[in-house]
Steps between C-alpha positions, in 0.01 A plus 500: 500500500329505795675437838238233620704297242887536601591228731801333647623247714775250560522126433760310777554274092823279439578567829574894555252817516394598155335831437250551202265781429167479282272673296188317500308455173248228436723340159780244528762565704815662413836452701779783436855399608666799537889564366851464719459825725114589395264412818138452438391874581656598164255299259199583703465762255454226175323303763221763510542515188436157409197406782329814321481296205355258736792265611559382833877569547763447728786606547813318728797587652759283385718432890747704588310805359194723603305339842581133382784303733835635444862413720782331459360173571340477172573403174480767219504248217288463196401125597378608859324831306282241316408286789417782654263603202386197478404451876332841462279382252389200755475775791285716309303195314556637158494246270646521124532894548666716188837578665641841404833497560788814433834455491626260799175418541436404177770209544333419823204445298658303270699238721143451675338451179784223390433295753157540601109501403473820760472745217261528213677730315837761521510822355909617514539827517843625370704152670870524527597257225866425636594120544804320531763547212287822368557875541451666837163662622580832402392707793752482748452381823777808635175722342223323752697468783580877525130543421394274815804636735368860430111400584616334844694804588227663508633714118290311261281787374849740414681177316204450281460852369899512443605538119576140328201338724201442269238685628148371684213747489340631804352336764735221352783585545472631885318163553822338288721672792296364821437149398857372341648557858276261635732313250778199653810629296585123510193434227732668259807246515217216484312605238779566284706185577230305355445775204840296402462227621161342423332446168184708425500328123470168668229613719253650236594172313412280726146748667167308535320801350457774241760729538527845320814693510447853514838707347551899642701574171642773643667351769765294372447194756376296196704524174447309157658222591399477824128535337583218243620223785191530686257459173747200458464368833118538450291490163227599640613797686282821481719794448366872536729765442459844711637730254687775680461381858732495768591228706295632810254518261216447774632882616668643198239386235193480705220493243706325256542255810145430510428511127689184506360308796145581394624340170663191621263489808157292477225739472366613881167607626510886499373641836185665560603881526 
């Protein structure tokens, strides 16, 4: 897309600096909340992708990650994540935006939508669907921390081409390398904790809006019975299976990525080429 329609900016929202970029299209707007260690400039390939089609989307850093706020005067936790989002939303006067959320941020999205109007509806992309009393989120945290510790050393790019790593395809991986040290290792702990600790099945439950739950089968984040509690803890849940994808499916399985969004997605206003 053209450049004229990349932007960015910060929002002084829920009281810290959050960072956001944007790909202007002239549809309904489209928030992305990004994963645990994935700042905004790693979707602003999908977000292209996506204001091509004629969406106007956005894309935050979630604190503590990217340009946003970080330090060790701030809270890392889910509850502050979704005031944050939901301050955002305010800041940037979005009202009842689709919220794509991956991973973490999926979770963010769905503790905002429990207890608030803010969102008109949540696409969850791959969420980790640990809770208290169930099995752990089976990527370690070890695994991310090394990946972070590596990046602010300044040995990102090496770690993520080493054997074992799954691998990102070019620029994506270089730009993987650069932005995760702008990463507060403390995010990890935080996010994880409440991985544990908090109850996503409550939270899709209890959302004011549609929610679809998108599965990467090839992941393993999301097993059968994992998959069964949230169409329990929600009827009318929309499930979409990504056959063969990845968990950093956004990178991974690009296209299949955006097969799914423009399927889940309302329908945008494709841009004059």
């Amino acid at each position: 897309m053209s450049n004229q329609h990349i932007d960015g900016g910060h929002f002084r929202a829920n009281g810290i600096r959050q960072h956001y970029l944007r790909c202007k299209g002239q549809g309904a707007p489209v928030v992305i909340v990004p994963g645990i260690v994935s700042p905004a400039a790693l979707w602003m390939h999908v977000a292209e992708a996506l204001a091509d089609d004629g969406h106007d989307v956005w894309v935050v850093d979630v604190r503590g990650r990217g340009l946003s706020e970080q330090g060790p005067q701030l809270d890392y936790g889910l509850d502050v994540c979704a005031d944050d989002l939901q301050a955002f939303l305010a800041a940037a006067g979005l009202q009842s935006p689709a919220v794509v959320g991956h991973s973490m941020g999926a979770r963010i999205g769905a503790r905002l939508a429990a207890r608030s109007t803010a969102i008109g509806s949540l696409i969850m992309l791959d969420p980790p669907a640990s809770a208290p009393g169930t099995r752990p989120y089976p990527i370690p945290a070890e695994r991310t921390i090394a990946m972070v510790e590596a990046a602010r050393r300044g040995e990102g790019d090496a770690y993520l081409r080493r054997p074992g790593v799954a691998p990102w395809p070019e620029p994506l991986l270089r730009q993987r390398a650069q932005w995760m040290a702008s990463c507060d290792p403390r995010v990890i702990e935080a996010a994880y904790r409440d991985f544990h600790e908090q109850d996503i099945y409550d939270d899709v439950a209890r959302a004011n809006c549609e929610v679809t739950l998108v599965v990467a089968t090839a992941s393993g984040v999301i097993n059968q019975e994992e998959l069964a509690r949230f169409q329990q803890s929600r009827p009318d849940l929309r499930v979409v299976r990504a056959e063969g994808a990845a968990h950093q499916l956004q990178a991974e399985n690009t296209d299949l990525c955006l097969r799914v969004l423009r399927q889940v997605l309302p329908k945008g206003v494709r841009q004059a080429s």
